[in-house]
N, C-alpha and C positions, 0 to 999 in steps of 0.2 A: 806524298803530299803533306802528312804529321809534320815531316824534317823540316820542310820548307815554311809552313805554316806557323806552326807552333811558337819557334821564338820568335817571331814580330808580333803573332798575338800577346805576348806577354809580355816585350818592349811596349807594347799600345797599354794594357792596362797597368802595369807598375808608373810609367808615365802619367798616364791618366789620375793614378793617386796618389803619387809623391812630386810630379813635374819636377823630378831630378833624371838628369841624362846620363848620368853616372850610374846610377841605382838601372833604372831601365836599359841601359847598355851590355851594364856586369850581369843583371836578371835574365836577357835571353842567352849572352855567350855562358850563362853555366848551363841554359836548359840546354845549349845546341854542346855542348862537353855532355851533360849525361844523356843524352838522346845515342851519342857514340858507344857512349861507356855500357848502355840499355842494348845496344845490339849486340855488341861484342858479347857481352854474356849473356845474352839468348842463343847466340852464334850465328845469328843472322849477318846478311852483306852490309859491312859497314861504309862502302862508300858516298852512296847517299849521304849519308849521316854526316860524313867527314867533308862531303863539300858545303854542307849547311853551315857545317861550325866555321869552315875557312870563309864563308862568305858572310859568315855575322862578326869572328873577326874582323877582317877586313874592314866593315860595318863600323863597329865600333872603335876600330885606330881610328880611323877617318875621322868618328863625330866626336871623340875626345881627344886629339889632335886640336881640331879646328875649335871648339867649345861649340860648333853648332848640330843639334840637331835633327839637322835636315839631310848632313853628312852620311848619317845611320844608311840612308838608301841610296847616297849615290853608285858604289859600285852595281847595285839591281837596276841601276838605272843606265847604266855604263853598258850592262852585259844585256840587258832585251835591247836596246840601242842596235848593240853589235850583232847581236845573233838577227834579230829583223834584218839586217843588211846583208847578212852573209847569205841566210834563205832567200835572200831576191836574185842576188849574185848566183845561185845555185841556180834560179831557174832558167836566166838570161842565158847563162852557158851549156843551158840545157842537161844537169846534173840536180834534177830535184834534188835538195838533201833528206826531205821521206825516204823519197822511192831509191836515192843510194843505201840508206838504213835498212827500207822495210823489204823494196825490191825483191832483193836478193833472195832473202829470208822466205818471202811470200810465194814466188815463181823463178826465180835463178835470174839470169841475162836476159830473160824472155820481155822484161817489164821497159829496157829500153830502144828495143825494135818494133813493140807495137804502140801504134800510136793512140788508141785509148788508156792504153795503161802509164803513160809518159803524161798525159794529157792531165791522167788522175791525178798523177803523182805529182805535177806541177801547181793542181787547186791545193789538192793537200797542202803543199811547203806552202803556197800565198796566205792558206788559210792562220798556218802557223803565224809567218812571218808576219799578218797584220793582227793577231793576236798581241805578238812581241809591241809590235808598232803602238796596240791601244793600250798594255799596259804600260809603257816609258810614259809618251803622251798623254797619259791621264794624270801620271803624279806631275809633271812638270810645276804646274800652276801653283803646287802644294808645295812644291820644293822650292821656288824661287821666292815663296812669301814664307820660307821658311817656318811654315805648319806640321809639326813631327803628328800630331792627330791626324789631320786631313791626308797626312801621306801613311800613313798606318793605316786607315779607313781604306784609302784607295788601293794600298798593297793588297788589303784582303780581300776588297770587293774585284780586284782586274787578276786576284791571284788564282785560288781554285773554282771558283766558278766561271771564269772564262777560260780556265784550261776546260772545264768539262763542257761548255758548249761549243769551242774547237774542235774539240775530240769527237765529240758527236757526228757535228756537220764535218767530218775528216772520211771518220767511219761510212757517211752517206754516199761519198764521194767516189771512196774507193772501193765500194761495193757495186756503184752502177760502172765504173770503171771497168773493173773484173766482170760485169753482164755482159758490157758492151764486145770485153773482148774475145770471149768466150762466144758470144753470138756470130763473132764475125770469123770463127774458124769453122773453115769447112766440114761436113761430116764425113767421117769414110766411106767410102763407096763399096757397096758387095762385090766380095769377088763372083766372078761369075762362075757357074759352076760346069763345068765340062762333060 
């Protein structure tokens, strides 16, 4: 959450006290370079890391390209966009994309033969996907009146705190999931004894 977090908090305040796009641009793509460089020589997994820098890259071609702004988040605005759509698409074809990820991991094949745990796993991906859905939908406004504050603001408030009250209501989800299905197998029968 640091990788993701961090350089737009610091695109928000270098902006906030120099309101140069250049300076706030260059200031998060070097923190999202030594956040890479910070793992690497810890020897921890650098991919995380390496997709935050590619996507504040990207971030900043776009908003010093264009000289706007607001540019900064359109690819985050591009990709919750995309991804909201693809978890909906997962559900309709009945391929939660949770329960294809967590499924497996959790209970093997078992998760898409029985129908409370397909059930869970389709709240879980909706819960995701309208997560994705509210943080695009929240910056819009910000981004169409070209407000690099109010969409920094909004980045951080629709960013780690509504991942973790997803995550929660996920957790709830597929806990009563895993009751329900657990409840509904039958117990063994004693063998009888001869």
């Amino acid at each position: 959450m640091f990788d993701a977090v961090a350089p737009n908090l610091l695109l928000l305040v270098v902006y906030l006290v120099m309101v140069d796009l250049v300076a706030a641009t260059m200031s998060a793509l070097a923190m999202a370079v030594l956040m890479v460089l910070a793992r690497a020589v810890a020897g921890q997994p650098v991919a995380p890391a390496v997709g935050g820098l590619l996507l504040v890259a990207m971030s900043a071609l776009m908003a010093l390209a264009g000289g706007d702004g607001g540019d900064v988040f359109l690819p985050d605005l591009i990709q919750t966009g995309v991804f909201s759509a693809i978890m909906l698409v997962s559900i309709v074809i009945r391929r939660p994309l949770i329960g294809m990820i967590l499924g497996p991991v959790v209970s093997g094949r078992n998760w898409r033969t029985d129908p409370a745990l397909l059930r869970g796993y389709d709240w879980a991906t909706a819960l995701m996907a309208a997560a994705a859905a509210i943080r695009t939908v929240s910056k819009l406004p910000f981004y169409f009146a070209d407000d690099v504050v109010g969409l920094s603001i909004a980045d951080l408030v629709a960013g780690v705190p509504l991942a973790v009250v997803t995550t929660y209501f996920q957790i709830r989800v597929l806990r009563r999931a895993y009751a329900v299905a657990e409840a509904m197998v039958p117990a063994p029968q004693p063998v009888p004894v001869r």
